[in-house]
C-alpha positions in Angstrom: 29.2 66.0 -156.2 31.7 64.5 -158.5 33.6 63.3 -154.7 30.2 61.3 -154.1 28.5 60.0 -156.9 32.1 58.9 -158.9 30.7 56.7 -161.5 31.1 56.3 -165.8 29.4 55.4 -168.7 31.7 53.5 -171.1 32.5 50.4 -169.8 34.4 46.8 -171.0 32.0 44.3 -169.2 28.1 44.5 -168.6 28.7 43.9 -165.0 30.8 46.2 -162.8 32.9 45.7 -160.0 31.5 45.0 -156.4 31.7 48.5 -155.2 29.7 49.6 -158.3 27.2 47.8 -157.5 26.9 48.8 -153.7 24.2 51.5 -152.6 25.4 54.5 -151.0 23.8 57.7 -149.2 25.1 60.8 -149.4 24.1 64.7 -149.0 25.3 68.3 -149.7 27.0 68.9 -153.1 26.1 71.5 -155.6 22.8 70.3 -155.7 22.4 71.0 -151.8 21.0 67.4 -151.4 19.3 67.2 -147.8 19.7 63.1 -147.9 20.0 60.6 -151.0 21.0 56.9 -152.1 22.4 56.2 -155.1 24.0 53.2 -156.8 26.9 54.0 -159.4 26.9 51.2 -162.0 29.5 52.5 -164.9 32.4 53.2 -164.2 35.4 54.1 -166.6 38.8 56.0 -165.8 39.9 56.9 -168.7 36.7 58.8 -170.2 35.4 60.4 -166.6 31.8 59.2 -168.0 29.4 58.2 -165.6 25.7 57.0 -164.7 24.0 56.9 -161.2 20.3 56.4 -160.2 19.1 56.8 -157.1 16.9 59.4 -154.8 17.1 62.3 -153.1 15.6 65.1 -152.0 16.5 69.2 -151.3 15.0 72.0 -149.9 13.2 72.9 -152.7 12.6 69.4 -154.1 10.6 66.7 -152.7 11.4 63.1 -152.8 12.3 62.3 -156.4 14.3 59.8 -158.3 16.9 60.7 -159.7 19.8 59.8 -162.7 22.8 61.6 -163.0 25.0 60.7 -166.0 27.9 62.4 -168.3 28.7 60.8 -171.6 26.0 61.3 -174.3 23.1 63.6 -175.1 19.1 62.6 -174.5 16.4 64.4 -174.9 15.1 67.0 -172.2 12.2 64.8 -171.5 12.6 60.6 -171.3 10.9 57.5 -169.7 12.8 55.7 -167.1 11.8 52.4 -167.4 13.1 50.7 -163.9 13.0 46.5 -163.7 13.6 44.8 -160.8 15.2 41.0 -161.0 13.5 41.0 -164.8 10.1 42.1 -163.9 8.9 45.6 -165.0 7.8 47.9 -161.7 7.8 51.6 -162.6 7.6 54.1 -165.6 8.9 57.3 -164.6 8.5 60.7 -166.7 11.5 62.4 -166.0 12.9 66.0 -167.1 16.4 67.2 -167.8 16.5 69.9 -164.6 20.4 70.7 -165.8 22.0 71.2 -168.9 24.1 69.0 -170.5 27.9 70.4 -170.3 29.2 67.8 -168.7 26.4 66.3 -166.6 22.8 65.9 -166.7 20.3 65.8 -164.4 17.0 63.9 -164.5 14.2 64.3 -161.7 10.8 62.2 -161.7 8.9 63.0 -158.1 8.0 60.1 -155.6 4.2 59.3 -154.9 4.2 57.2 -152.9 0.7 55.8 -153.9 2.5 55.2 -157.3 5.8 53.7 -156.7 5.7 52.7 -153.1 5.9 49.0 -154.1 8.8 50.0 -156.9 10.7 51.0 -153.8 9.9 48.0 -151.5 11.4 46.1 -154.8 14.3 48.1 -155.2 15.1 47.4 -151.3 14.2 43.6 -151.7 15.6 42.5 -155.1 19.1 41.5 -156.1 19.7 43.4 -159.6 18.1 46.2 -161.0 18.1 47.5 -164.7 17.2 51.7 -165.3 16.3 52.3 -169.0 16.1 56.2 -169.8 14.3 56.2 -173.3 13.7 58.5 -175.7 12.9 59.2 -179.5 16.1 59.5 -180.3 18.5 57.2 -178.3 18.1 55.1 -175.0 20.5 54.5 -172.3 20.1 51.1 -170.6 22.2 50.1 -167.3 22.1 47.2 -164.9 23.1 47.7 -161.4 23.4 45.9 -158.1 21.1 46.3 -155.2 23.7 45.9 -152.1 22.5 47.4 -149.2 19.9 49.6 -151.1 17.4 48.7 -148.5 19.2 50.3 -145.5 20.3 53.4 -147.9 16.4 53.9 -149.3 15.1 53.6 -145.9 17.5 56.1 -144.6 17.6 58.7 -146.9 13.3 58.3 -147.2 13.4 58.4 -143.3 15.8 62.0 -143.4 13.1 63.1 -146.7 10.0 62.8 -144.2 8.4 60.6 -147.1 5.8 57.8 -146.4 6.1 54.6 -147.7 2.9 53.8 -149.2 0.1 56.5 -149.5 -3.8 55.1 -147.6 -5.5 52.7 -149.4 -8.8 54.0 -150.3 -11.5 51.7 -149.8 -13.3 49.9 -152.5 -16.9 50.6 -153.3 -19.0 47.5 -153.4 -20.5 47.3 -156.8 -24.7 48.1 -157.6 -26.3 45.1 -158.0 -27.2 44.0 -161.9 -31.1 44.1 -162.3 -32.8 41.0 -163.4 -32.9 40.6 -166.6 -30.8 43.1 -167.5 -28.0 42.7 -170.4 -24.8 43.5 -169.3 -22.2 44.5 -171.9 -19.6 42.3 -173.7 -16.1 43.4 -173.6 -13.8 42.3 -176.4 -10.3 41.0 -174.7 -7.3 41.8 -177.3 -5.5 39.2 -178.4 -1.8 39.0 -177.8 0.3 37.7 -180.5 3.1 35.4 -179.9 6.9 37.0 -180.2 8.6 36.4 -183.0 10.2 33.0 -183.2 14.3 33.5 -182.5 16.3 33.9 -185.8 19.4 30.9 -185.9 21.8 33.2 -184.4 25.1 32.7 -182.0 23.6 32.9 -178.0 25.4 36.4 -177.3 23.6 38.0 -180.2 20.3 36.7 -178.8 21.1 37.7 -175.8 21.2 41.7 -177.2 17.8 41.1 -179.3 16.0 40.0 -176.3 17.8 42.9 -174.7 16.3 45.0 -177.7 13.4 43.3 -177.6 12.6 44.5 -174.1 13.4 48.1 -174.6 11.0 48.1 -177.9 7.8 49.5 -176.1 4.5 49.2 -177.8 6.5 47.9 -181.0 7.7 45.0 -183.1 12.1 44.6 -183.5 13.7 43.3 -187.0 17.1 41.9 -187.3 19.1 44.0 -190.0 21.8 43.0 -192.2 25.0 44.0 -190.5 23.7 43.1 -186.8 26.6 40.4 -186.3 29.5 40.6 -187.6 32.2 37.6 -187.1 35.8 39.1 -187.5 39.1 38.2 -186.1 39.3 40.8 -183.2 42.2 40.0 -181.6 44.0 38.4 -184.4 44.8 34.9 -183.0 43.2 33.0 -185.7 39.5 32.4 -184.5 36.5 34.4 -185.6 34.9 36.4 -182.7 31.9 38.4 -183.2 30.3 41.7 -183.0 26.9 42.5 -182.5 25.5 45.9 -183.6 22.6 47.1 -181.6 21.4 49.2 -184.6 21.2 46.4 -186.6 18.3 45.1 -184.7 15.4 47.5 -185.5 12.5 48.7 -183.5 9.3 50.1 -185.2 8.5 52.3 -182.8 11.4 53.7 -181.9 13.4 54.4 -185.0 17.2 55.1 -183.3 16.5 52.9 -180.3 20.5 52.2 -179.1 21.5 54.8 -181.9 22.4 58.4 -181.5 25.3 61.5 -182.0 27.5 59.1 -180.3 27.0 56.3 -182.8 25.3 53.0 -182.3 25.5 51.0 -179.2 28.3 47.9 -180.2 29.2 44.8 -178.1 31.9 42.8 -179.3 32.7 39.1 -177.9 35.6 37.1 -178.2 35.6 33.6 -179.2 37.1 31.6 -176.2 39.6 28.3 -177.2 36.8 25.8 -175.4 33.8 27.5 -177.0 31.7 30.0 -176.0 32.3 34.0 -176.0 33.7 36.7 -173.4 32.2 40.0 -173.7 35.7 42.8 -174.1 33.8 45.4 -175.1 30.2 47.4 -174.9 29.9 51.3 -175.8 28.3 53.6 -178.4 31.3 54.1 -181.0 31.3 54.5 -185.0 33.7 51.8 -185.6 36.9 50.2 -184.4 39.6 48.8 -186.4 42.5 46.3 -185.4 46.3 46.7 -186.7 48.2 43.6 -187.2 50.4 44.7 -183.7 46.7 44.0 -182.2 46.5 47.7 -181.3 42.2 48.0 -181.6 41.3 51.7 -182.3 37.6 52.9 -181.6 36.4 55.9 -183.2 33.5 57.6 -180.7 31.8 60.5 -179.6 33.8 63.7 -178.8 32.8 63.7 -175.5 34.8 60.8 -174.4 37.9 62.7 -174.6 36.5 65.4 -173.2 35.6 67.5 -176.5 32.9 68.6 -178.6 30.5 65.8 -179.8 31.8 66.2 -183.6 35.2 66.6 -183.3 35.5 62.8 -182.5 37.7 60.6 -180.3 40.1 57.6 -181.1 40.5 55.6 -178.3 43.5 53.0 -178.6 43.5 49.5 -176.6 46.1 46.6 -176.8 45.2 43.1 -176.5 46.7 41.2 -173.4 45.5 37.7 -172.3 42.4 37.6 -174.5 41.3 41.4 -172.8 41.1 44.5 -174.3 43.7 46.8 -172.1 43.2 50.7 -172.4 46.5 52.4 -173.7 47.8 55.8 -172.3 
């Protein structure tokens, strides 16, 4: 399985490379997959961390999406929120259907009835976002939607799964009596978001980011949710954003878990603007005056138990943060 679906979770850029971004199919593996598409969006060599989304279906599973990812702990049960091109099309209920030593599993069936026109927008957009959320943390990747058309329809066409369930037909409504009083309905009012704090544009960039993820709730900016520091030590200040710094009041630990709180750090570029070096759930980071940057993180991104830790070292070269052996 590893063979087909080689993809990570920790990665330097929001935006992976053109083959993460390409749909494949696949079947066989471990899981004795019958037929399946999957797109790969994170991908890093050095912490064998992934996440995939896709469907599939077995001989004892129907149809189902499916996200496969190593790197991180969630809760058995999540919601997979799936956006197409910025536009919401699906909630999925998904449950854990394999432990978490090394990867995890999540299955939500297809109905067709349900999330036929989820699928014809997954086949017909151009980028795609899955959200897995839970109470306690929330993964959020975008991914690219390169021949996901031909891959859906083939592995949907190999599944024996229809494409949209019969429409039942609507039942004319009784005709109101005369005189009769029909009742009011109160329509809620919806309040106007939050006007945008004076912030630099990557930072509101994440809170609309956070923003979006904040179901049914309201999101606060913290102290400590940018930081401007002189990353890579070349005499302009640079900035980092902290995820957990923006607050949600539904979800208490929206971006935050064992693994820390979900960081994005931007470099100040000579002509203005900022470059974003690096994106991952870490504890802290800390730059030596030979620009050596050291991120403390999760145990499992070198391949250990969650609290034992990691350090992972990078060097700076040509305003990019370059992993070290």
């Amino acid at each position: 399985m590893r063979g087909i679906l080689l993809c990570l979770v920790l990665v330097l850029t929001s935006s992976g490379a053109e083959a993460q971004g390409r749909w494949r199919s696949y079947d066989g593996g471990s899981r004795e997959i019958i037929a399946g598409a999957s797109v790969c969006p994170m991908d890093d060599a050095v912490t064998a961390n992934y996440f995939c989304f896709g469907l599939s279906c077995s001989a004892e599973r129907p149809l189902s999406f499916e996200v496969l990812f190593a790197g991180g702990e969630m809760a058995d049960e999540v919601t997979g929120v799936l956006e197409v091109d910025g536009l919401e099309v699906a909630r999925l209920p998904m449950a854990r259907v394999r432990p978490p030593e090394g990867e995890s599993v999540y299955y939500a069936a297809y109905d067709p009835a349900a999330h036929g026109a989820a699928v014809e927008a997954l086949k017909g957009g151009t980028r795609a976002t899955v959200s897995l959320v839970s109470p306690v943390f929330t993964l959020r990747h975008e991914m690219g939607l390169r021949w996901s058309a031909r891959m859906i329809e083939e592995a949907m066409a190999a599944c024996g799964s229809e494409m949209a369930a019969p429409v039942a037909p609507v039942a004319e409504p009784a005709p109101v009596a005369e005189g009769a009083t029909l009742p009011v309905i109160a329509i809620p009012t919806v309040p106007a978001p939050a006007p945008a704090p004076d912030l630099p544009a990557p930072a509101l960039e994440v809170l609309a980011e956070v923003r979006d993820a904040c179901i049914d709730g309201t999101v606060t900016v913290q102290e400590g949710f940018v930081t401007e520091t002189d990353l890579d030590l070349d005499g302009v200040p640079d900035l980092v954003v902290d995820y957990g710094g923006a607050a949600c009041s539904s979800m208490g630990t929206l971006f935050c878990g064992s693994a820390g709180c979900l960081q994005a750090l931007y470099r100040q570029l000579p002509g203005g603007g900022y470059d974003l070096v690096y994106r991952a759930n870490i504890y802290g980071f800390e730059t030596n005056q030979v620009t050596v940057t050291e991120m403390s993180t999760h145990g499992s991104y070198c391949g250990r138990v969650g609290a034992e830790g990691c350090t992972l070292r990078f060097v700076w070269e040509d305003g990019k943060l370059v992993p070290l052996e």
